[in-house]
Backbone atoms as SQL, in Angstrom:
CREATE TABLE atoms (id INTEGER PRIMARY KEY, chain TEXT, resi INTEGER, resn TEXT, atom TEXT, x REAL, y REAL, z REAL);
INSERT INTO atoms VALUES
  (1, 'A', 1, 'UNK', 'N', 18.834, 9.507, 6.636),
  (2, 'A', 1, 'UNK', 'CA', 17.972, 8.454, 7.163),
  (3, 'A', 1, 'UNK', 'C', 16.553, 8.677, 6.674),
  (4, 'A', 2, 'UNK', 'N', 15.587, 7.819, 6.602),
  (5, 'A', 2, 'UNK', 'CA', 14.328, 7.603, 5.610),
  (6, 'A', 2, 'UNK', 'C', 13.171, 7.881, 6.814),
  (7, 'A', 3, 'UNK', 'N', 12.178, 8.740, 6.934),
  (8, 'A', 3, 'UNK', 'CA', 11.334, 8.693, 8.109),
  (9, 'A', 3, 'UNK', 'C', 10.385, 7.558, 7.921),
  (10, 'A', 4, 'UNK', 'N', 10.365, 6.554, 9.272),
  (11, 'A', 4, 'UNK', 'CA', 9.682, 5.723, 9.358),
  (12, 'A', 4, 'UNK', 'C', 8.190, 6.074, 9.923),
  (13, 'A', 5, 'UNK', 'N', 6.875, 6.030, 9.333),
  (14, 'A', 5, 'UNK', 'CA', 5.826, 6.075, 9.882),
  (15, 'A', 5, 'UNK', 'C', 5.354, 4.772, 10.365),
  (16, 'A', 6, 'UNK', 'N', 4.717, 4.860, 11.990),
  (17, 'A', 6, 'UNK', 'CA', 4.557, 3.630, 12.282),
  (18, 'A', 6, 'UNK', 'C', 3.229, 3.882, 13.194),
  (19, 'A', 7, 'UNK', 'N', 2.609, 5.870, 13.534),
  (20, 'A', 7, 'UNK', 'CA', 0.751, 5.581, 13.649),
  (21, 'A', 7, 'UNK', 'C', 0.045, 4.496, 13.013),
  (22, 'A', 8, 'UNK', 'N', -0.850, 4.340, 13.401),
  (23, 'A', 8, 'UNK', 'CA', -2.164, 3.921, 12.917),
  (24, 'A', 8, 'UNK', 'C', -3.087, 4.852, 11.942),
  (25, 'A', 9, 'UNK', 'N', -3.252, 4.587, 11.101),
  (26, 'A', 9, 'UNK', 'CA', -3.711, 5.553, 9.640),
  (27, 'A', 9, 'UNK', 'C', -3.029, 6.228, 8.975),
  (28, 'A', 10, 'UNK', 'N', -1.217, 5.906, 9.327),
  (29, 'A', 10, 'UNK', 'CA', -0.654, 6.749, 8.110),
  (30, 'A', 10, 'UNK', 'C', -0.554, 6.439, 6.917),
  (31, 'A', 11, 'UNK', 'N', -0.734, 6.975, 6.099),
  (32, 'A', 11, 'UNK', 'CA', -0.589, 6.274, 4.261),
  (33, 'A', 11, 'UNK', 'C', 0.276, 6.924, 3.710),
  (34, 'A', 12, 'UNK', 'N', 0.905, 6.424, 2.819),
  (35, 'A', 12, 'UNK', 'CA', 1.729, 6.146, 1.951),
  (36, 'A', 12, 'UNK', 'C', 1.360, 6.180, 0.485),
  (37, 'A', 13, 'UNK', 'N', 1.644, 6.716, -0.734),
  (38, 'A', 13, 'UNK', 'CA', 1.605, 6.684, -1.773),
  (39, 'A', 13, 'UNK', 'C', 2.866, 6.597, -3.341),
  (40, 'A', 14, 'UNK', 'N', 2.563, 5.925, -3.759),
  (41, 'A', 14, 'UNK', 'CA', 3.295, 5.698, -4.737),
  (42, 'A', 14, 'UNK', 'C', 2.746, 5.094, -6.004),
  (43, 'A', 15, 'UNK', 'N', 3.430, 5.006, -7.308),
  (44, 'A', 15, 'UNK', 'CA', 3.008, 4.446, -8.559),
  (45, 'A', 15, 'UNK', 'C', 3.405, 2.533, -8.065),
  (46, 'A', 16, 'UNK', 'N', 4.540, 2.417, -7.761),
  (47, 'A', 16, 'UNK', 'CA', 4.860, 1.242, -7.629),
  (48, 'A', 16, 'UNK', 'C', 5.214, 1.231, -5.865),
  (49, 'A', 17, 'UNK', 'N', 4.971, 0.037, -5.270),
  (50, 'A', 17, 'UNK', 'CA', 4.897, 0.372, -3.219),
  (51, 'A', 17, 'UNK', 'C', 5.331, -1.189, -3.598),
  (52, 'A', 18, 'UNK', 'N', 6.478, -1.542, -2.587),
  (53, 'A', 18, 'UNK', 'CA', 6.906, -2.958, -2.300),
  (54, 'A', 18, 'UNK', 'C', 6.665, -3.007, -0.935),
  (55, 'A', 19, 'UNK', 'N', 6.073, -4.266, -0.476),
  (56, 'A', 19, 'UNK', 'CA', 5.585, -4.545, 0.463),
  (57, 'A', 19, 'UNK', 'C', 6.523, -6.145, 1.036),
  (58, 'A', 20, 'UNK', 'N', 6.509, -5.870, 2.185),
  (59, 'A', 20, 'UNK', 'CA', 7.269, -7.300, 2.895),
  (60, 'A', 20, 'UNK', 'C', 6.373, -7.610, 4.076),
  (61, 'A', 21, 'UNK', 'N', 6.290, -8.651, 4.751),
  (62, 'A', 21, 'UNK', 'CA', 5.679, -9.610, 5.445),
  (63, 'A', 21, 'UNK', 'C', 5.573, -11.138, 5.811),
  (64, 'A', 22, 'UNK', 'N', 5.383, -11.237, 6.974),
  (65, 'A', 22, 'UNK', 'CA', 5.576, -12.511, 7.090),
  (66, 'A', 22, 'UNK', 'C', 4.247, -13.020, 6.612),
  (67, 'A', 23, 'UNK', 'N', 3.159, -12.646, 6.820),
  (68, 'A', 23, 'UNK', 'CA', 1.803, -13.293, 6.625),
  (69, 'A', 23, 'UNK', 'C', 1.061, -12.489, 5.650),
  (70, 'A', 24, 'UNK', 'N', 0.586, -12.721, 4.506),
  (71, 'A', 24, 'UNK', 'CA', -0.141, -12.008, 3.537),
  (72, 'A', 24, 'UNK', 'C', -1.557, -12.419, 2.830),
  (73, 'A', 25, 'UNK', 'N', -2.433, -11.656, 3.320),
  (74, 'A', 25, 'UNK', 'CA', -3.674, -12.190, 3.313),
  (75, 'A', 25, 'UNK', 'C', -4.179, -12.131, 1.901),
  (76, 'A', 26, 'UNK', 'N', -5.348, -12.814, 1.453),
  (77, 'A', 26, 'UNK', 'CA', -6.096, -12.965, -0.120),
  (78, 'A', 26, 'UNK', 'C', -6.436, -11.564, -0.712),
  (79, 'A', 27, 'UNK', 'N', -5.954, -11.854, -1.827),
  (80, 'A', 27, 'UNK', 'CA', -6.461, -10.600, -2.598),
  (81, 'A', 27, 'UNK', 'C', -8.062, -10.496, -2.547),
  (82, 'A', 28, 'UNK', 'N', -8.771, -9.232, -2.133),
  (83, 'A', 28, 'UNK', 'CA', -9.695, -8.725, -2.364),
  (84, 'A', 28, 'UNK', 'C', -10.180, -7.917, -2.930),
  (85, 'A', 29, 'UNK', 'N', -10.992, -7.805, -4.294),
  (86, 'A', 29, 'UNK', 'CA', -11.523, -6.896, -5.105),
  (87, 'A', 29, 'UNK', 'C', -12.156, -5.876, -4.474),
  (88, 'A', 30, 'UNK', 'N', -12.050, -4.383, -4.617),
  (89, 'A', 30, 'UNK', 'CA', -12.950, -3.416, -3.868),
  (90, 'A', 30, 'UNK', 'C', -13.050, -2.578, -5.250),
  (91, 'A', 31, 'UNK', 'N', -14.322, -1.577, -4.436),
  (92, 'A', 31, 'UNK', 'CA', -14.870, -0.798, -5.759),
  (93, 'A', 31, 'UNK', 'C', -14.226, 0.612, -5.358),
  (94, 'A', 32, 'UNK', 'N', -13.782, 0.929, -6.499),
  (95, 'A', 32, 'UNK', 'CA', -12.917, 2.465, -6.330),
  (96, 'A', 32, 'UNK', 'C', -14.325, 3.491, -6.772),
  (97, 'A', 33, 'UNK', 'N', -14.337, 3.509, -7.921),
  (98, 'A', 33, 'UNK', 'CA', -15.386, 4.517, -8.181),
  (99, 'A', 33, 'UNK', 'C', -16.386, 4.040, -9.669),
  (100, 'A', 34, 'UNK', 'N', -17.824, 3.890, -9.561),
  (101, 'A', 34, 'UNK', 'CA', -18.275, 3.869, -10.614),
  (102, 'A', 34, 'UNK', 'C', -17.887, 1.562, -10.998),
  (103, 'A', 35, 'UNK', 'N', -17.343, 1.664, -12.431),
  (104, 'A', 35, 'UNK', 'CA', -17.531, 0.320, -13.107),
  (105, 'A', 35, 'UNK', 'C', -16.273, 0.245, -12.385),
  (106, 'A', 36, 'UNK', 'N', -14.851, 1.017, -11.846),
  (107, 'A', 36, 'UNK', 'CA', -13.764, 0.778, -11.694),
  (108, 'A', 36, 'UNK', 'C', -13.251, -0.357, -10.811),
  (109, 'A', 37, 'UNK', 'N', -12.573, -0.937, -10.395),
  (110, 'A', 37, 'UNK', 'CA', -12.205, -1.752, -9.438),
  (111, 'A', 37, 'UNK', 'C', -10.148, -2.031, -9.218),
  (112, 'A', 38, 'UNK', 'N', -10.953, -2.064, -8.327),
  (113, 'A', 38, 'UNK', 'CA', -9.052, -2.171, -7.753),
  (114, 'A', 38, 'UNK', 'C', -8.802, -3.531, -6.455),
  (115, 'A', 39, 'UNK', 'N', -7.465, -3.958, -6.309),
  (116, 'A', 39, 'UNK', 'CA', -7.329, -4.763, -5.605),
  (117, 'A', 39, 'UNK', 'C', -6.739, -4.631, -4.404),
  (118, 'A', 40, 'UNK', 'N', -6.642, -5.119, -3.251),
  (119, 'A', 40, 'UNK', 'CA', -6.679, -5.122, -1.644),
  (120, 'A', 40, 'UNK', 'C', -6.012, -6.473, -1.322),
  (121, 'A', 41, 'UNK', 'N', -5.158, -5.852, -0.359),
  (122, 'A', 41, 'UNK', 'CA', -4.266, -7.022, 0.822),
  (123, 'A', 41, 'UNK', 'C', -4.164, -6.431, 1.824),
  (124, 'A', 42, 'UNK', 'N', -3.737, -7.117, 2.756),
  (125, 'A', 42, 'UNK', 'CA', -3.228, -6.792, 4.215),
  (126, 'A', 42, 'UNK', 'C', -2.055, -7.624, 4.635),
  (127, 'A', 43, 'UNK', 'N', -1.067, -6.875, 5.159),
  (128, 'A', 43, 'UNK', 'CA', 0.174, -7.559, 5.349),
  (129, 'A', 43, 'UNK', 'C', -0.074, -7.242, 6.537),
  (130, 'A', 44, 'UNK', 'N', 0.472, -8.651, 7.510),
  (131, 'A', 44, 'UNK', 'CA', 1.054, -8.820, 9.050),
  (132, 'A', 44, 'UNK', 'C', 2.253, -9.114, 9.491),
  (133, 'A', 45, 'UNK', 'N', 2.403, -9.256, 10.847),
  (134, 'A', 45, 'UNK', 'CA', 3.419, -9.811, 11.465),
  (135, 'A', 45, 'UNK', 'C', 4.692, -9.149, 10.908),
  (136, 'A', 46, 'UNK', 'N', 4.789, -7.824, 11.184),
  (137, 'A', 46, 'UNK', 'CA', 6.499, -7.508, 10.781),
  (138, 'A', 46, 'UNK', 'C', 6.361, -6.652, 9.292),
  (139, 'A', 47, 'UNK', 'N', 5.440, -6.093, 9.081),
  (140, 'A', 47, 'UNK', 'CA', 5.016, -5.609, 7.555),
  (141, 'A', 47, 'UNK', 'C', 5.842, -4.314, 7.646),
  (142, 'A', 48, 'UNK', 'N', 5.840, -4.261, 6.304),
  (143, 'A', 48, 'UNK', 'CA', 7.035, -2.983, 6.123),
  (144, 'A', 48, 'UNK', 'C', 7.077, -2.659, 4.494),
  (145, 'A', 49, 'UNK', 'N', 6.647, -1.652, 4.009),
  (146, 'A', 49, 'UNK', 'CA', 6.259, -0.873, 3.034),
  (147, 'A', 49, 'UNK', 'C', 7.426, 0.164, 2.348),
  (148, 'A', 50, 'UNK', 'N', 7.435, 0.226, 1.332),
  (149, 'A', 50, 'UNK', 'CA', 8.388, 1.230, 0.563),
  (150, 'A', 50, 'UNK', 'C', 8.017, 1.822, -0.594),
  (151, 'A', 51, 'UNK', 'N', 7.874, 2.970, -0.806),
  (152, 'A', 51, 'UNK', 'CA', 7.866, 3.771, -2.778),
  (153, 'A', 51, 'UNK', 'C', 8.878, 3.663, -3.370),
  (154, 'A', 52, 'UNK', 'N', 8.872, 2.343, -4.381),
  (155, 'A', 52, 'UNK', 'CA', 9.825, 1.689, -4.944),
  (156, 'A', 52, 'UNK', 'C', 9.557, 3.031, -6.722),
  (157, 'A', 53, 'UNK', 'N', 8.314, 3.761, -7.155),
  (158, 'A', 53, 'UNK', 'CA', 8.494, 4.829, -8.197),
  (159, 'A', 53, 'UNK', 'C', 7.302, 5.333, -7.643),
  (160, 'A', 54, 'UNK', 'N', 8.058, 7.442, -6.932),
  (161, 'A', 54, 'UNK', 'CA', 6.878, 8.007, -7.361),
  (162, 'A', 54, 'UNK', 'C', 6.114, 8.012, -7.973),
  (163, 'A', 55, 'UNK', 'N', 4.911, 8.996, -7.680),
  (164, 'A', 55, 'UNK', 'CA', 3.793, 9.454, -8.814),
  (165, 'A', 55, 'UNK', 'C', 4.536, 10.681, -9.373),
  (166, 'A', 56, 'UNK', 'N', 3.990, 10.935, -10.770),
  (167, 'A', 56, 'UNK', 'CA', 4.381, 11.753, -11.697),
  (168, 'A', 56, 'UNK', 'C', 4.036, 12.805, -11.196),
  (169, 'A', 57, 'UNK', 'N', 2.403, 12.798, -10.645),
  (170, 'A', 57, 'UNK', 'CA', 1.906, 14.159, -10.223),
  (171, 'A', 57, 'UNK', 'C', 0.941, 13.761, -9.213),
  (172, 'A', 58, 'UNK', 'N', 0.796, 15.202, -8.416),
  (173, 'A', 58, 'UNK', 'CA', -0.326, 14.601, -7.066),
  (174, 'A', 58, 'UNK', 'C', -1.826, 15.145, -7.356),
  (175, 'A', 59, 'UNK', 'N', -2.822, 14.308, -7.501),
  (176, 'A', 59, 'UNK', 'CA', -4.162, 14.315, -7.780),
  (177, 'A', 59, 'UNK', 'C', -4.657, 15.807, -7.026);
């Protein structure tokens, strides 16, 4: 069986993460570090997350 995390602030990491939801909010640009940028959602109502491909290696 797969451990389900369901606190408040647990994270999750992966190269590729599939995400399900009933309600999925606008992509938002945020600044990672420096010129870099990366993109942002928030899933509701019933959201549920998976590491569809590890990372190769951990930072």
């Amino acid at each position: 069986m797969v451990e389900v995390y369901t606190n408040e602030g647990d994270t999750i990491k992966g190269d590729r993460i599939i995400g399900e939801a009933r309600k999925i909010s606008d992509i938002q640009v945020i600044v990672k570090s420096g010129r870099y940028k990366a993109q942002r959602i928030i899933l509701r109502d019933n959201a549920v997350c998976m590491v569809d491909k590890k990372l190769k290696y951990l930072k």
